[in-house]
FIBARO-750728 format. One record per residue (C-alpha): y negated, z, x negated; residue in three letters. Coordinates in Angstrom, 1 decimal, m for minus. Layout:
BEGIN
{c2->Y	c3->Z	c1->X	type->ala} $
...
END
This chain:
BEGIN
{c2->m140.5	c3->92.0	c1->m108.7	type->unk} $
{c2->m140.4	c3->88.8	c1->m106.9	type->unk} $
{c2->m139.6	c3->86.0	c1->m109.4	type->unk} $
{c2->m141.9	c3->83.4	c1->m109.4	type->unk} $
{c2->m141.6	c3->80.2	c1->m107.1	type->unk} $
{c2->m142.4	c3->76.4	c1->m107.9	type->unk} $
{c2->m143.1	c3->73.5	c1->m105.5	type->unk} $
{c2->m139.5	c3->72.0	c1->m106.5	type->unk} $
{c2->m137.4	c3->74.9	c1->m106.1	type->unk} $
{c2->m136.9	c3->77.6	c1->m103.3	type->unk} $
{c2->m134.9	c3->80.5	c1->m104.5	type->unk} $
{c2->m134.3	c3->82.4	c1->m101.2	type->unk} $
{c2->m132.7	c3->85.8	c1->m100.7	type->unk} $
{c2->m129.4	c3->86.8	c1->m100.2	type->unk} $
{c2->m129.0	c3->88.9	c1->m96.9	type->unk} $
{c2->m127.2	c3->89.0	c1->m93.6	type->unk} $
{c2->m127.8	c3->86.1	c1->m90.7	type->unk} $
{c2->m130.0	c3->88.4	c1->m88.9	type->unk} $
{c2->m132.7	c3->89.1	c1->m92.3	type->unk} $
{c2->m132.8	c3->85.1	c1->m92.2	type->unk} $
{c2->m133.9	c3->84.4	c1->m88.7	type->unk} $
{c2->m137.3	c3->84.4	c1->m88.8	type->unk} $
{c2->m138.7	c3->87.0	c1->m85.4	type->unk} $
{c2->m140.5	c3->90.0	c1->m85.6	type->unk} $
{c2->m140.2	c3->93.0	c1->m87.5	type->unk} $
{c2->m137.6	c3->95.4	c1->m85.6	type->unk} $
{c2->m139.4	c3->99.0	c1->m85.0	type->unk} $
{c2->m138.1	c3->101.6	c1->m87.2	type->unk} $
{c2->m135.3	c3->103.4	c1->m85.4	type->unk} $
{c2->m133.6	c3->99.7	c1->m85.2	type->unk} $
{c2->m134.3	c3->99.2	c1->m89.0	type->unk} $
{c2->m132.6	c3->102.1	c1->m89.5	type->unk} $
{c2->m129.7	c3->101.5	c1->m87.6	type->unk} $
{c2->m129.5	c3->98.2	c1->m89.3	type->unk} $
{c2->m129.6	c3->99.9	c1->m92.8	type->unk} $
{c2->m127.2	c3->102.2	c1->m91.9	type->unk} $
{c2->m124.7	c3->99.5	c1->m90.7	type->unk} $
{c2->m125.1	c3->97.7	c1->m93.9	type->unk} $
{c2->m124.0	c3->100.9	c1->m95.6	type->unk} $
{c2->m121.5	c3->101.0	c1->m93.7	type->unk} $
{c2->m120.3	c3->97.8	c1->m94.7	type->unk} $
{c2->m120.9	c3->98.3	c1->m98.1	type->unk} $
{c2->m118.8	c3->101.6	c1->m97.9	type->unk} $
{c2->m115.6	c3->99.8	c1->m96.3	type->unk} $
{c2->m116.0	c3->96.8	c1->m98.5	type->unk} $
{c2->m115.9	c3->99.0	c1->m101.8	type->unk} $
{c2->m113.4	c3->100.6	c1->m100.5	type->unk} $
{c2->m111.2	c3->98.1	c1->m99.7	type->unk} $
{c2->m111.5	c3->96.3	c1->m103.3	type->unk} $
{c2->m111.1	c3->99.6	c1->m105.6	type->unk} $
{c2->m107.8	c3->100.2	c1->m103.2	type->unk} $
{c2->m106.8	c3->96.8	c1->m103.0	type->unk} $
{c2->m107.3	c3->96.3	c1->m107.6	type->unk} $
{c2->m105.8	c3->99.9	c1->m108.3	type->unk} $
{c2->m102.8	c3->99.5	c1->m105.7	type->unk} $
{c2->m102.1	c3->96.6	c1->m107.6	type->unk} $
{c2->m102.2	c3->97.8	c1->m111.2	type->unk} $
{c2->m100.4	c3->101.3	c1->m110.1	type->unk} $
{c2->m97.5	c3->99.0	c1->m108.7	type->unk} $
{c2->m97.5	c3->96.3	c1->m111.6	type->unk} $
{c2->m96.9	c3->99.7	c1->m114.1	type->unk} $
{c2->m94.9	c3->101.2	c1->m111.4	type->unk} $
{c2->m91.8	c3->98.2	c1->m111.2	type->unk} $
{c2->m92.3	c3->97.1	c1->m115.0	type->unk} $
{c2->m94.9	c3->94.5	c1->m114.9	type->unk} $
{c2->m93.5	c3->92.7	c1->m111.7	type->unk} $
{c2->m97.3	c3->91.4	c1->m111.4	type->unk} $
{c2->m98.5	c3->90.7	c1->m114.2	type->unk} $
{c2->m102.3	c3->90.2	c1->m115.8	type->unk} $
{c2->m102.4	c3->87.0	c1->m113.9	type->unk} $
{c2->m100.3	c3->88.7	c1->m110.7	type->unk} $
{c2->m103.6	c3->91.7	c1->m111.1	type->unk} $
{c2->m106.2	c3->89.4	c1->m111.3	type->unk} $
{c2->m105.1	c3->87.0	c1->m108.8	type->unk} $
{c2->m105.0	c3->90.0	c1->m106.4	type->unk} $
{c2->m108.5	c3->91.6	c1->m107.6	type->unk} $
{c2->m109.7	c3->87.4	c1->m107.0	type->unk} $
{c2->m108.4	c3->87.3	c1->m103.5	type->unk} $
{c2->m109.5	c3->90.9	c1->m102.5	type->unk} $
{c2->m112.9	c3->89.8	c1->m103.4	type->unk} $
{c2->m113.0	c3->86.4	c1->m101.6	type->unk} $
{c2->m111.4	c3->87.8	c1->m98.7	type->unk} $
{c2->m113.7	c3->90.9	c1->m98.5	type->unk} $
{c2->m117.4	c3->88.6	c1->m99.0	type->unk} $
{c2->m115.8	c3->86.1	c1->m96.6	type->unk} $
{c2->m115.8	c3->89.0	c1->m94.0	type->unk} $
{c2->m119.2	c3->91.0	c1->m94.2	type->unk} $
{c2->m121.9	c3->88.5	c1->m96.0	type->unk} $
{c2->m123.1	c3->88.3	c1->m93.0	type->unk} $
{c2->m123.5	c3->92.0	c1->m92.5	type->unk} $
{c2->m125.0	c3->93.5	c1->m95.5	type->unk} $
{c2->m124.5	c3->90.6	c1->m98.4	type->unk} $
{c2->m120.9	c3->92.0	c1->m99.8	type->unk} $
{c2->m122.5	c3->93.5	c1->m102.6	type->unk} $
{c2->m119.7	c3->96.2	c1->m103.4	type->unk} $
{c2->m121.1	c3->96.5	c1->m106.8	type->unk} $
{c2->m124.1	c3->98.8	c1->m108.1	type->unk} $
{c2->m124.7	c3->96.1	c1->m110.6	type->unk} $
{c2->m125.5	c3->93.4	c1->m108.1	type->unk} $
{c2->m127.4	c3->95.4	c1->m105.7	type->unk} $
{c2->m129.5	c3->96.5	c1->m108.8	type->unk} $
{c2->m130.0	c3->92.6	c1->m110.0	type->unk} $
{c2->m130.9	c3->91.9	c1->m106.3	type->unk} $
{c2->m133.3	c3->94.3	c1->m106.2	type->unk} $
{c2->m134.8	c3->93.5	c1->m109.3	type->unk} $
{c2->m135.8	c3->89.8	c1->m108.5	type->unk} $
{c2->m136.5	c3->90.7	c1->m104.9	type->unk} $
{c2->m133.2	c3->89.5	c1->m102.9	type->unk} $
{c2->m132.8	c3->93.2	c1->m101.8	type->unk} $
{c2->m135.4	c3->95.4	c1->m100.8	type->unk} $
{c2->m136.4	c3->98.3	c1->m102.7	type->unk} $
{c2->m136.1	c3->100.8	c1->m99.9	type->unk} $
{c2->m132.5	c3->99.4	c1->m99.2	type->unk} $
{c2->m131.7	c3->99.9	c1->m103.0	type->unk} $
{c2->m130.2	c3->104.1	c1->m102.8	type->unk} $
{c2->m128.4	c3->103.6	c1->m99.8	type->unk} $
{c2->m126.7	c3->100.9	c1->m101.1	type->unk} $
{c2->m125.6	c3->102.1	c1->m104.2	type->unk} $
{c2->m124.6	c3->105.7	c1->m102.7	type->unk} $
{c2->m122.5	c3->104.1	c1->m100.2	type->unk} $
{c2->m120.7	c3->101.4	c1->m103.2	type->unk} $
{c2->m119.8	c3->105.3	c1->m105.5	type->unk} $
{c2->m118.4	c3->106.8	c1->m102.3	type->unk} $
{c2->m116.4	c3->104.1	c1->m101.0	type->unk} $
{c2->m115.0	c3->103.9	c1->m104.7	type->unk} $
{c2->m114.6	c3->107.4	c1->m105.3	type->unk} $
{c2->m112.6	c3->107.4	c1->m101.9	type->unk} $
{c2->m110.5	c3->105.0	c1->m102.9	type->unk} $
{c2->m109.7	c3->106.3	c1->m106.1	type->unk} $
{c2->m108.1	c3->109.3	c1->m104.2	type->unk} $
{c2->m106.4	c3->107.7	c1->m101.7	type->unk} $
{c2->m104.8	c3->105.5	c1->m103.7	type->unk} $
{c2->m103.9	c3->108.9	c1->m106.1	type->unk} $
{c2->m102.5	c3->110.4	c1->m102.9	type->unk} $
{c2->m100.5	c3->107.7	c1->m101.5	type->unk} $
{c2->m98.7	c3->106.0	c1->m105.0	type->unk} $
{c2->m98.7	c3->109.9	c1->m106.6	type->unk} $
{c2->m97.1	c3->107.5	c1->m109.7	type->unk} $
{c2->m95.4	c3->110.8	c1->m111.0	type->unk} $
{c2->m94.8	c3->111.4	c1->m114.9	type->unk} $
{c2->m93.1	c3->108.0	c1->m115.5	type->unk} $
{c2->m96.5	c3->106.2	c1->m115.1	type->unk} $
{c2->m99.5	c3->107.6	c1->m116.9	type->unk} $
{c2->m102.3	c3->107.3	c1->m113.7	type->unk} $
{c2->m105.2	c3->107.7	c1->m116.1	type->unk} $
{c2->m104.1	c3->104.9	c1->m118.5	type->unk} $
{c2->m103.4	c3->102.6	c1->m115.7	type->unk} $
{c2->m106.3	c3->102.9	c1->m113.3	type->unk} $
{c2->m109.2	c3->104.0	c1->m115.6	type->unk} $
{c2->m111.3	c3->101.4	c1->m117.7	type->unk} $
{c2->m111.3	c3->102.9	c1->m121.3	type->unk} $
{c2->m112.1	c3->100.3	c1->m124.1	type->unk} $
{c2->m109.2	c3->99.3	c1->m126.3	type->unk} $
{c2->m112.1	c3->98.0	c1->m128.8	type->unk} $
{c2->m115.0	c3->99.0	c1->m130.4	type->unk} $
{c2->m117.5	c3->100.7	c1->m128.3	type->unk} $
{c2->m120.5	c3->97.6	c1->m129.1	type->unk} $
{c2->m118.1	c3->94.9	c1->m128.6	type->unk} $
{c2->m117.2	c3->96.8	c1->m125.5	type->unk} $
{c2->m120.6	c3->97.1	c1->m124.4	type->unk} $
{c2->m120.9	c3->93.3	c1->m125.2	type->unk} $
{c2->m117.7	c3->92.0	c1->m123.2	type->unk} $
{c2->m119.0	c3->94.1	c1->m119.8	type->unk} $
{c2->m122.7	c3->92.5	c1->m120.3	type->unk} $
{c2->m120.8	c3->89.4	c1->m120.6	type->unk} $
{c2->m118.6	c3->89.3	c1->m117.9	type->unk} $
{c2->m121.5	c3->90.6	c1->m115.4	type->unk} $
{c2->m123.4	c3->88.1	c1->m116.5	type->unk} $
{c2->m121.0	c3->85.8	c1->m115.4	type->unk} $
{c2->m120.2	c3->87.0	c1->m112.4	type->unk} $
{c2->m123.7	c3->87.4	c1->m111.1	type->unk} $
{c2->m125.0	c3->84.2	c1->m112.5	type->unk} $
{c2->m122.1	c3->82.5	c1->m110.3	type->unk} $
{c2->m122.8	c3->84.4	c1->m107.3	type->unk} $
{c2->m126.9	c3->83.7	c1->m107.5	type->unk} $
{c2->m126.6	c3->80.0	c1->m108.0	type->unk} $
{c2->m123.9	c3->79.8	c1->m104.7	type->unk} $
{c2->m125.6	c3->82.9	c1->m102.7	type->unk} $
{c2->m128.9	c3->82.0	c1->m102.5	type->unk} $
{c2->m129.9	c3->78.4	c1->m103.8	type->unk} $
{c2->m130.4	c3->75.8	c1->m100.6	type->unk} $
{c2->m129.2	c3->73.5	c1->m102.5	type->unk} $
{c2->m125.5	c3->75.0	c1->m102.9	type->unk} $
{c2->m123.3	c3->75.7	c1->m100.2	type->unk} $
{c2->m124.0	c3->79.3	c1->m98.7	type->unk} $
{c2->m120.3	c3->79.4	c1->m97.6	type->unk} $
{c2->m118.9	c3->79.2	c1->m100.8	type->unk} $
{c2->m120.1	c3->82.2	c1->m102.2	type->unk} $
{c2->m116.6	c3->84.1	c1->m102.1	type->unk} $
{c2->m114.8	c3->81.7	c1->m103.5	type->unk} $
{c2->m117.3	c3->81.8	c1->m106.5	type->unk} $
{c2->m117.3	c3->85.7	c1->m106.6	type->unk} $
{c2->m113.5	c3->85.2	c1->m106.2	type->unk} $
{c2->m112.7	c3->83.2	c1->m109.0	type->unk} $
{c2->m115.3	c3->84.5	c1->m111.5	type->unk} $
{c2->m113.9	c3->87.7	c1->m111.1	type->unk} $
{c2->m110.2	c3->86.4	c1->m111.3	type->unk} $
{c2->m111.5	c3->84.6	c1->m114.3	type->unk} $
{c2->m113.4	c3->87.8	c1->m116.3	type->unk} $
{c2->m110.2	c3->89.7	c1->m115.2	type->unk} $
{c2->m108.1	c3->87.8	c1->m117.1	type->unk} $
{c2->m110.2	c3->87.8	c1->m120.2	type->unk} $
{c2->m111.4	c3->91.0	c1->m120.6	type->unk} $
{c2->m108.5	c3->93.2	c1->m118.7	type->unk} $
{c2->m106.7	c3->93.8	c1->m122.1	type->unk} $
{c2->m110.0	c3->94.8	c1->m124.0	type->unk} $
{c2->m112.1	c3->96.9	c1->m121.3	type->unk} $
{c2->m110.7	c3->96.5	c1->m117.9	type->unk} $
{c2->m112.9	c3->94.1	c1->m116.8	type->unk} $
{c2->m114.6	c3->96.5	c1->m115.0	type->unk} $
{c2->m118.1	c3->94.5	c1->m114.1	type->unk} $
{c2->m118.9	c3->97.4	c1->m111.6	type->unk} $
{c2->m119.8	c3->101.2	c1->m112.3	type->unk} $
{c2->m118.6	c3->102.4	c1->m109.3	type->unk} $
{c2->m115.2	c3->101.4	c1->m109.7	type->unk} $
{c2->m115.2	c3->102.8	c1->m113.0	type->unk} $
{c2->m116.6	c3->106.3	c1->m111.5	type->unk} $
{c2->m114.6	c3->106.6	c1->m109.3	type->unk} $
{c2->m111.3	c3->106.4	c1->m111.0	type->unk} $
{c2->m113.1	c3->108.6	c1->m113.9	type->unk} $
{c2->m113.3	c3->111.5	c1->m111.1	type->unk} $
{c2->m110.0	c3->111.1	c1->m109.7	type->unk} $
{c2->m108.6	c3->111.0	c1->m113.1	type->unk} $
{c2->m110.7	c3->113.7	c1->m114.9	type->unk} $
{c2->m111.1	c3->110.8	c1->m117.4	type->unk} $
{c2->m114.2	c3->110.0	c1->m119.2	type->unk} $
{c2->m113.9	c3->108.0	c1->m122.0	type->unk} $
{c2->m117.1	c3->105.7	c1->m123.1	type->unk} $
{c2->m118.2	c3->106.0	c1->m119.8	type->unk} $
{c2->m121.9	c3->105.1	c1->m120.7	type->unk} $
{c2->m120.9	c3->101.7	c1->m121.7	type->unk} $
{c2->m119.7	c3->101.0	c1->m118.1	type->unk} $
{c2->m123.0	c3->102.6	c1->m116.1	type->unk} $
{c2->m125.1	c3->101.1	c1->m118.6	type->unk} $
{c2->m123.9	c3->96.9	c1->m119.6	type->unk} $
{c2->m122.9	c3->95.9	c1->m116.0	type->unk} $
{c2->m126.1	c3->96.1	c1->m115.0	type->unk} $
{c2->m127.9	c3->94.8	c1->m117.6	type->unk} $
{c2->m125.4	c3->91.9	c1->m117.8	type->unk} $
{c2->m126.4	c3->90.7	c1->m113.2	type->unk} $
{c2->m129.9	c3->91.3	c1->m114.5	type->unk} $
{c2->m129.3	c3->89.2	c1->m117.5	type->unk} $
{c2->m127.3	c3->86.5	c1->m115.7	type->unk} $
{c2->m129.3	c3->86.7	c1->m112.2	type->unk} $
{c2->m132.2	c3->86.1	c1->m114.3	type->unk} $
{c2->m131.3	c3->83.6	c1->m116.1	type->unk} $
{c2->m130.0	c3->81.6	c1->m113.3	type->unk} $
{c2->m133.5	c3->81.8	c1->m111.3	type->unk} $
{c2->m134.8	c3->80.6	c1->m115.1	type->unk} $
{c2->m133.1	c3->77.6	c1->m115.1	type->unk} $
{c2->m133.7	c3->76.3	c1->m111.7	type->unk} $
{c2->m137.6	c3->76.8	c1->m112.1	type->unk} $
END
């Protein structure tokens, strides 16, 4: 549902350079050229954060904490930042269920795009998850499960509250950079960027900051663990719907 717009305030959607320009409507076998592209994108760009955040907490357990929580959120920060930098302009950097779903949901994504979106975000993080299995194959000096899997070290409510949170925050940052006028468009990895850096480091220790289902899936398959997992499919979501929506709220 389109949220609805005031004479003061133009909320306008978040897409690729090529949605924006206004020409006519490609024929169909282009569209779907162009939706399969962005899938595309969305598959690599998944992929390459869920390698990039578990490489770097397999190798922080790996060599004793060499990293760090700051050393793993600083990485997860600057995977994101340098990933949106590179293919906004192809299919938004969504490389999150939870944001395509907010998207959707206030009309910054279309509907149709919704499934192939979201199918291509799980398999570019259940890909990941293997590869990363395969190549670090930790041995029995690291537990893999406990280091790449986000299982709540509190309750499961307070879990379910800290991922709403921290989605929240995250999407309400990358709605008021991504697709106000006023803001500048650019900036929108570094916001995604450093509120992700930021939820990482508050929320690592209590539910692995996980803000995206399909990182959390596909770790869960690789690892054959599935602890709470309902609380990672089900607040993210809620919490960019939550936080998109109250960000279009405010600037009505």
């Amino acid at each position: 549902m389109m949220p609805r717009r005031s004479t003061s305030v133009k909320i306008v959607p978040i897409a690729s350079d090529d949605e924006n320009e206004k020409s006519p409507s490609p024929d169909p076998k282009t569209a779907i050229v162009h939706l399969v592209k962005k899938a595309m994108a969305e598959f690599l760009g998944t992929f390459l954060l869920v390698f990039i955040v578990l490489s770097a907490a397999i190798m922080n357990e790996m060599h004793g904490g060499a990293l760090g929580l700051l050393g793993v959120a600083a990485t997860a920060g600057a995977a994101v930042l340098v990933i949106v930098a590179s293919l906004f302009h192809v299919s938004g950097s969504h490389l999150n269920p939870s944001v395509s779903v907010a998207m959707a949901v206030f009309g910054h994504l279309p509907w149709a795009h919704l499934a192939p979106y979201v199918s291509a975000q799980f398999m570019g993080a259940v890909t990941a998850s293997f590869v990363a299995k395969a190549i670090y194959h930790p041995g029995p000096a690291v537990n893999l499960s406990a280091v790449v899997t986000t299982v709540p070290s509190i309750g499961t409510l307070e879990a379910f509250a800290v991922e709403f949170i921290i989605t929240f925050i995250l999407l309400f940052a990358i709605i008021a950079v991504a697709t106000d006028p006023k803001a500048v468009k650019e900036l929108v990895a570094v916001a995604a960027g450093a509120a992700l850096m930021m939820n990482v480091l508050i929320a690592a220790e209590s539910t692995g900051a996980s803000m995206n289902p399909a990182r959390t899936l596909g770790t869960a398959i690789a690892t054959g663990t599935y602890t709470k997992i309902w609380v990672y499919m089900v607040a993210p979501p809620l919490g960019a719907i939550a936080g998109t929506g109250a960000y279009i709220a405010l600037k009505h």
